[in-house]
Every structure is written in C-alpha cells, then in structure tokens.
HTML snippet that shows the backbone in 3Dmol.js (N, CA, C, O; Angstrom):
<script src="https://3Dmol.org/build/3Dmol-min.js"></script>
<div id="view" style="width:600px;height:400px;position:relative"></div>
<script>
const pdb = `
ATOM      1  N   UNK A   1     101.029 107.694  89.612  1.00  0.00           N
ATOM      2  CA  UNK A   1     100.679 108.601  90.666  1.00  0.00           C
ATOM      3  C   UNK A   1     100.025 109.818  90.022  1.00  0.00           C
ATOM      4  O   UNK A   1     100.478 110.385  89.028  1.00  0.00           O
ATOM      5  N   UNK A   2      99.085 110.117  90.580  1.00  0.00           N
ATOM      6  CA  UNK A   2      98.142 111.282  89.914  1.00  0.00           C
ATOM      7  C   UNK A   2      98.849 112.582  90.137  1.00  0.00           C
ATOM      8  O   UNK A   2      99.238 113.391  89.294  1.00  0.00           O
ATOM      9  N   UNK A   3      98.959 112.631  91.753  1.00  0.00           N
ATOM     10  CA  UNK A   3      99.253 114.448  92.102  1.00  0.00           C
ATOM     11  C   UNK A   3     100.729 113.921  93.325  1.00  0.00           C
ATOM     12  O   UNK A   3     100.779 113.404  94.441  1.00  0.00           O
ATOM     13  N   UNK A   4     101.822 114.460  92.233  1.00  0.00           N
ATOM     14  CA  UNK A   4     103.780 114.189  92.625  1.00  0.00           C
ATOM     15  C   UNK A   4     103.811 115.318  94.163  1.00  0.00           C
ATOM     16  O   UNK A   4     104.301 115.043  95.258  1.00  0.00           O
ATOM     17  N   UNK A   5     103.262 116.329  93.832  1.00  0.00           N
ATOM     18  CA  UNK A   5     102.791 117.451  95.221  1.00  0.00           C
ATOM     19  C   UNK A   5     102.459 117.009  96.236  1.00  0.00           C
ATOM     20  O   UNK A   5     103.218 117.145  97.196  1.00  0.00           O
ATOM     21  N   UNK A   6     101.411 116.433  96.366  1.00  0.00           N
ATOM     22  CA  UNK A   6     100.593 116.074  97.358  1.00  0.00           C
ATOM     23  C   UNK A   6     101.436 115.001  98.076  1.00  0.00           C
ATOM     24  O   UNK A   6     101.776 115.139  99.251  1.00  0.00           O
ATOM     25  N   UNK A   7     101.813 113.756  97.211  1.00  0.00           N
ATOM     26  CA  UNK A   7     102.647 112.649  97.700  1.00  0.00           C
ATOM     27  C   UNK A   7     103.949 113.515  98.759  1.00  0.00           C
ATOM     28  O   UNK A   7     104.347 113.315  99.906  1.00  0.00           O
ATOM     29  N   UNK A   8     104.258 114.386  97.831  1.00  0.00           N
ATOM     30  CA  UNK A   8     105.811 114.924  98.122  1.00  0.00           C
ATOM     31  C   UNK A   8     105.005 115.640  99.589  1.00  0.00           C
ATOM     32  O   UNK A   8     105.330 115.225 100.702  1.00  0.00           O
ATOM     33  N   UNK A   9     104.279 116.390  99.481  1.00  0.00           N
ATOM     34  CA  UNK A   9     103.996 116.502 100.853  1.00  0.00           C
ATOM     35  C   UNK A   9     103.799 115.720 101.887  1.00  0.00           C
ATOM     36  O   UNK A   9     104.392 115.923 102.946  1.00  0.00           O
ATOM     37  N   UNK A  10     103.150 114.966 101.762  1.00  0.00           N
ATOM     38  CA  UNK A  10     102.609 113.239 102.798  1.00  0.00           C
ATOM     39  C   UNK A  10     104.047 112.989 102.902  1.00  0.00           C
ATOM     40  O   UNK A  10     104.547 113.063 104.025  1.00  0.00           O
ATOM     41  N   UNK A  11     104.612 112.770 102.135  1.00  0.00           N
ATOM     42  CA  UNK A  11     106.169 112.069 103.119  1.00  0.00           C
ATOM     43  C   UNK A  11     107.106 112.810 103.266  1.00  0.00           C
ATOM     44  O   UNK A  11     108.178 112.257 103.514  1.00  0.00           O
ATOM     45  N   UNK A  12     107.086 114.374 103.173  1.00  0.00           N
ATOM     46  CA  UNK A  12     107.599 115.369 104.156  1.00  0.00           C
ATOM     47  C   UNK A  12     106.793 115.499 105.194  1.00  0.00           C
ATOM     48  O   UNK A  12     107.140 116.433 105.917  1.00  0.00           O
ATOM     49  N   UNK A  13     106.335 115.222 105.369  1.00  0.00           N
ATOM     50  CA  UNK A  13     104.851 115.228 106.968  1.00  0.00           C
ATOM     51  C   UNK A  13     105.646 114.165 107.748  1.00  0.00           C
ATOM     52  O   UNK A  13     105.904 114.165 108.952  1.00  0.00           O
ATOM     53  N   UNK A  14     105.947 113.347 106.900  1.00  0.00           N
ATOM     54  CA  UNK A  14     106.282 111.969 108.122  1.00  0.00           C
ATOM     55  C   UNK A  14     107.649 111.589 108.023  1.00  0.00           C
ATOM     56  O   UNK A  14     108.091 110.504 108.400  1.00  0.00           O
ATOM     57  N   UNK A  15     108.488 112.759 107.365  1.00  0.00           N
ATOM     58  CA  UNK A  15     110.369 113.431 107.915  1.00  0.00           C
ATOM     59  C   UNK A  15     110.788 112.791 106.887  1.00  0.00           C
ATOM     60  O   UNK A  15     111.986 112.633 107.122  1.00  0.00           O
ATOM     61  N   UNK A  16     110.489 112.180 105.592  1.00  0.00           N
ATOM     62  CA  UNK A  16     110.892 111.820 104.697  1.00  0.00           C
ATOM     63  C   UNK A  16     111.507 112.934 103.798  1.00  0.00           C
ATOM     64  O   UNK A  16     110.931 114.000 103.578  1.00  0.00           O
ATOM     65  N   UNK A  17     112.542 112.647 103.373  1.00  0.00           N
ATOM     66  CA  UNK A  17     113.392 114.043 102.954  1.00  0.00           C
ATOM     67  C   UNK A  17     112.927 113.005 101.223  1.00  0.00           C
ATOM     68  O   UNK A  17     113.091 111.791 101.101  1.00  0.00           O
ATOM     69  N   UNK A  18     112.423 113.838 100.254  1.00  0.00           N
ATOM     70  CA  UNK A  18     112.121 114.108  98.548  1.00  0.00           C
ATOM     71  C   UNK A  18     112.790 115.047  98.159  1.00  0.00           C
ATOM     72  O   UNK A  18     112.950 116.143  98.697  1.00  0.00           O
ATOM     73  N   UNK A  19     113.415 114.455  96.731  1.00  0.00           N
ATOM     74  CA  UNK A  19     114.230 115.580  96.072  1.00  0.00           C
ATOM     75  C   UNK A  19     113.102 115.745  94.694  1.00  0.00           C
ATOM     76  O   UNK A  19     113.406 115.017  93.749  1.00  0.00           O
ATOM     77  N   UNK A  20     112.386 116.242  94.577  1.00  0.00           N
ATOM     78  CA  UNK A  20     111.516 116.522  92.974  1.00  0.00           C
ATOM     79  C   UNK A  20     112.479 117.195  91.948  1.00  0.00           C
ATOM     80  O   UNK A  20     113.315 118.013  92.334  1.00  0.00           O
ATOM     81  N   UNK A  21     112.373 116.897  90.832  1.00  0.00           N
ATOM     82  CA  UNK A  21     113.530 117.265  89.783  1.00  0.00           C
ATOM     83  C   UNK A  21     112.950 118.413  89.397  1.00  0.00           C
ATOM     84  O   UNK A  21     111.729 118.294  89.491  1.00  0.00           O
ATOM     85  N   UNK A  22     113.256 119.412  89.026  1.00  0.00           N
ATOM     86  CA  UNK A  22     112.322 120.857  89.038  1.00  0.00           C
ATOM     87  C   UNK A  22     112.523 120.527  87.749  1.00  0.00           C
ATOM     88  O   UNK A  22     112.751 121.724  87.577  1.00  0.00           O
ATOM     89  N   UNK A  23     112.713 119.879  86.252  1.00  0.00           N
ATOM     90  CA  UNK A  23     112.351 119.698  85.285  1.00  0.00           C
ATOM     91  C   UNK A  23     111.218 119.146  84.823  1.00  0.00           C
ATOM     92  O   UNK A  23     110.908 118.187  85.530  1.00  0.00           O
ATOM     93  N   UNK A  24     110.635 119.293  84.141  1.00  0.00           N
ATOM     94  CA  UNK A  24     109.134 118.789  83.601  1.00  0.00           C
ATOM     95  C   UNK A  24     109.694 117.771  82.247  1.00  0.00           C
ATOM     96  O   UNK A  24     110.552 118.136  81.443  1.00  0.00           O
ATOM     97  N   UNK A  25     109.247 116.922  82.231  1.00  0.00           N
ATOM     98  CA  UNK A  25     109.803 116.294  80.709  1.00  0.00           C
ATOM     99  C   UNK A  25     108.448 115.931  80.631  1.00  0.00           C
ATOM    100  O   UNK A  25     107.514 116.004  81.429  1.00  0.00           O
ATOM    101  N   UNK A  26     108.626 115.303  78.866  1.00  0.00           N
ATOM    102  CA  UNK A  26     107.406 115.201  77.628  1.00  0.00           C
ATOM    103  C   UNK A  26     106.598 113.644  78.145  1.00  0.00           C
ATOM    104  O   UNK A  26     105.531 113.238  77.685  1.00  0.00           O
ATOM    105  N   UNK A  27     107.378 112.997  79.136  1.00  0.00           N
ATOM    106  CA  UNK A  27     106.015 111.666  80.080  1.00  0.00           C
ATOM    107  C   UNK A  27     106.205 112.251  81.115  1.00  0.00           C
ATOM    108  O   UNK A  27     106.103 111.397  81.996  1.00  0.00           O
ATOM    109  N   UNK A  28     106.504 113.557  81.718  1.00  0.00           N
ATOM    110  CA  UNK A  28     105.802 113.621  82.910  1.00  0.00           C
ATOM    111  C   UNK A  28     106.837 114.324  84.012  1.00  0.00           C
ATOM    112  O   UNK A  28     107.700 115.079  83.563  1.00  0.00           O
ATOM    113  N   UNK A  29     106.766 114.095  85.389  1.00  0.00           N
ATOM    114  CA  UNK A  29     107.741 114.665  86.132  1.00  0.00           C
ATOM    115  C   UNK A  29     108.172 113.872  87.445  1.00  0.00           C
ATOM    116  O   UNK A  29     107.418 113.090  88.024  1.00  0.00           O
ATOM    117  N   UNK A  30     109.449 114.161  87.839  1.00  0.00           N
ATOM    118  CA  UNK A  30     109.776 112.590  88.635  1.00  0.00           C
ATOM    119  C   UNK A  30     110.384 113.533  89.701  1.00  0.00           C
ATOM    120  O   UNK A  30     110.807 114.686  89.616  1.00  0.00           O
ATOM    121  N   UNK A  31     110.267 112.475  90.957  1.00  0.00           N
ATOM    122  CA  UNK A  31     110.888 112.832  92.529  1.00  0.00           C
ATOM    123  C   UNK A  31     111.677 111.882  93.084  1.00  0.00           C
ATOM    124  O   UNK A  31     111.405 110.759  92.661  1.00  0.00           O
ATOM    125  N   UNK A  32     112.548 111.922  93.870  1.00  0.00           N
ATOM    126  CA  UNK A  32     113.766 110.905  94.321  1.00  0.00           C
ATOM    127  C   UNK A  32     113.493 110.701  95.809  1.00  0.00           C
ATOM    128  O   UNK A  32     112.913 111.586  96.439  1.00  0.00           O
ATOM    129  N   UNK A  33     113.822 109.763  96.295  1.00  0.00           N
ATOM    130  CA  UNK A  33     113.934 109.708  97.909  1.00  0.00           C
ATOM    131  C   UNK A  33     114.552 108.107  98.730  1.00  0.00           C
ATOM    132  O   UNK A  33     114.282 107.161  97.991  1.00  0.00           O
ATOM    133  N   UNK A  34     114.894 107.894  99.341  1.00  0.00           N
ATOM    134  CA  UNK A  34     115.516 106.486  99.571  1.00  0.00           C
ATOM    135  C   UNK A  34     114.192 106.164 100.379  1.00  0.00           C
ATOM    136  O   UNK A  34     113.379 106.947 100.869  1.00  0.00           O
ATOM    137  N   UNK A  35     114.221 104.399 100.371  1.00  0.00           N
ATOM    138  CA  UNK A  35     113.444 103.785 101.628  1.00  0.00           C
ATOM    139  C   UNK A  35     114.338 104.041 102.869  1.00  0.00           C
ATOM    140  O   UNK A  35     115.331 104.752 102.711  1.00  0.00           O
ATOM    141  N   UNK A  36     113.970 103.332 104.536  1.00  0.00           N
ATOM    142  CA  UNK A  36     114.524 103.087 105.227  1.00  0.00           C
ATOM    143  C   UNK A  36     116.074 102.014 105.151  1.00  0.00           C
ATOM    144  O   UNK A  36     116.921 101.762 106.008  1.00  0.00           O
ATOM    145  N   UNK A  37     115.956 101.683 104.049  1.00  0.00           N
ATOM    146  CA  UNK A  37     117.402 100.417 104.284  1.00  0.00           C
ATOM    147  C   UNK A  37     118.311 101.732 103.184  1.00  0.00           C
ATOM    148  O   UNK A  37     119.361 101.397 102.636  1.00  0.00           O
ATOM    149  N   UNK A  38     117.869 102.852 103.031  1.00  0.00           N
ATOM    150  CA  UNK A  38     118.318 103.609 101.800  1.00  0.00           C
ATOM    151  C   UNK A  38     118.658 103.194 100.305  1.00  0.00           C
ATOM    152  O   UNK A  38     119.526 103.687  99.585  1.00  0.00           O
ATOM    153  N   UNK A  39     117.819 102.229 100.026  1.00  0.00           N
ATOM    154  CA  UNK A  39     117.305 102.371  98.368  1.00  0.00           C
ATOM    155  C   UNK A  39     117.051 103.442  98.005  1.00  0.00           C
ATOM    156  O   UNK A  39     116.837 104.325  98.836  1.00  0.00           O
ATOM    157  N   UNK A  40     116.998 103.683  96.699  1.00  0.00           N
ATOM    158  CA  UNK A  40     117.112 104.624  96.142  1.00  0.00           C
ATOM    159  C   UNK A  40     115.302 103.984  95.275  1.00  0.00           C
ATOM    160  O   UNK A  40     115.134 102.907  94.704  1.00  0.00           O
ATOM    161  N   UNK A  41     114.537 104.797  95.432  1.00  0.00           N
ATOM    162  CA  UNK A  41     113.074 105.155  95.110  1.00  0.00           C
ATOM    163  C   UNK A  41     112.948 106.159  93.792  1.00  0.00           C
ATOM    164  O   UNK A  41     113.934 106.779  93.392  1.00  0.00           O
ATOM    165  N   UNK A  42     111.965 106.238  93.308  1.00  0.00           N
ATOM    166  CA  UNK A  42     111.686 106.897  91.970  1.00  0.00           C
ATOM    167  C   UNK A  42     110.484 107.614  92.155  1.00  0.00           C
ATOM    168  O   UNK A  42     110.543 107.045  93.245  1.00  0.00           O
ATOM    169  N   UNK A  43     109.624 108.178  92.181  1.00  0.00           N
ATOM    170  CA  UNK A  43     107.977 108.914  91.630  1.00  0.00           C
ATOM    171  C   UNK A  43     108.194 109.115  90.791  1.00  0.00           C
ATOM    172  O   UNK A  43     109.265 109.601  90.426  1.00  0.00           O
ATOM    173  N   UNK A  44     106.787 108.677  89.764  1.00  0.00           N
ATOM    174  CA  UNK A  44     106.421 109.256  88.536  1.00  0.00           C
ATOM    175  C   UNK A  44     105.109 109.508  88.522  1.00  0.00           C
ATOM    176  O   UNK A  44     104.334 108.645  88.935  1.00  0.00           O
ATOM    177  N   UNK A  45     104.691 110.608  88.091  1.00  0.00           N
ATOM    178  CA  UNK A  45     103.577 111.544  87.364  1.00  0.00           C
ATOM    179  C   UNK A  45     103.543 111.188  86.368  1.00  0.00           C
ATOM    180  O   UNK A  45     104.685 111.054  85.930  1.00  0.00           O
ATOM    181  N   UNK A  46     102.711 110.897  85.602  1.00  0.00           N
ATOM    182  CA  UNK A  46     102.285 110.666  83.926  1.00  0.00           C
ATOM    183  C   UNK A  46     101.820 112.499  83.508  1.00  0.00           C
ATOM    184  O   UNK A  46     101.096 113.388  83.957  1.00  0.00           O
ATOM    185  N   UNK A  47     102.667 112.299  82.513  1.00  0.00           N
ATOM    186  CA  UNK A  47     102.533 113.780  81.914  1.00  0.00           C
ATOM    187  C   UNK A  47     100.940 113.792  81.107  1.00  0.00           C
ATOM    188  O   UNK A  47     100.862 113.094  80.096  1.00  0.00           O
ATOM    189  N   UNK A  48      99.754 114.531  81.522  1.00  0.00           N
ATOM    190  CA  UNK A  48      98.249 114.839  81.670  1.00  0.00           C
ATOM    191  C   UNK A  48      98.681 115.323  80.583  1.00  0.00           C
ATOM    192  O   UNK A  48      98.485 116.505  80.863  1.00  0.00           O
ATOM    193  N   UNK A  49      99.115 115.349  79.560  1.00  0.00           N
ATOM    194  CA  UNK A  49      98.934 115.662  77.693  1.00  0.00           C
ATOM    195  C   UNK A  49      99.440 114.718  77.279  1.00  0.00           C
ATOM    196  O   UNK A  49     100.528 114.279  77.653  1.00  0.00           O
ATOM    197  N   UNK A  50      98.484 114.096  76.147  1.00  0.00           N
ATOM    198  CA  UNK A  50      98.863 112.984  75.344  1.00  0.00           C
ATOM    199  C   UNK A  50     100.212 113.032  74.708  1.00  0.00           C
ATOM    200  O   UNK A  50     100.745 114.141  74.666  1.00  0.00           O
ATOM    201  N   UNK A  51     100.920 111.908  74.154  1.00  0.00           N
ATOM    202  CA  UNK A  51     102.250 112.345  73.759  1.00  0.00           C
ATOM    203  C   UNK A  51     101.859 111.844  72.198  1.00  0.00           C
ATOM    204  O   UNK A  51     102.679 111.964  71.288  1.00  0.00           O
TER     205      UNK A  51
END
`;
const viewer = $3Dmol.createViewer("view");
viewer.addModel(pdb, "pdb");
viewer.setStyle({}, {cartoon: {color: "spectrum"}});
viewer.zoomTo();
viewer.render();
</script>
C-alpha cells in the first residue's frame, strides 16, 4: 500500500473503525482493523527508505 492515510481515511468514510500504530518502524508503518465476520486485518506501508 503506497499512502496508510489515505486508505485509513476511505474506510473511516465508510464507518470502518482503524487503529494505525502511531509507531514508525525501519519496513514501514502498520494499521489494524477487523473485516465484517471480525478478523483481525493488518495494513502495511513499505517504509520509502531503503533498508
């Protein structure tokens, strides 16, 4: 996923509750949220500096 923001916005638009980890780590930065059956979901951002 390019831009974790933008996503995180689009599915707060459509009542999807995202938890974004306010930590940044060295691959990148991740967000939480369940599907409808409440799985548990992941986002990842690729950290834009080479490692």
């Amino acid at each position: 996923m390019r831009d974790l923001d933008a996503m995180v916005v689009q599915l707060g638009g459509a009542g999807i509750d995202v938890e974004v980890d306010p930590e940044v780590y060295p691959n990148g930065r991740f967000a939480a949220l369940a599907d409808p059956e409440g799985n548990p979901v992941q986002l990842w951002e690729p950290s834009s500096t080479p490692q």
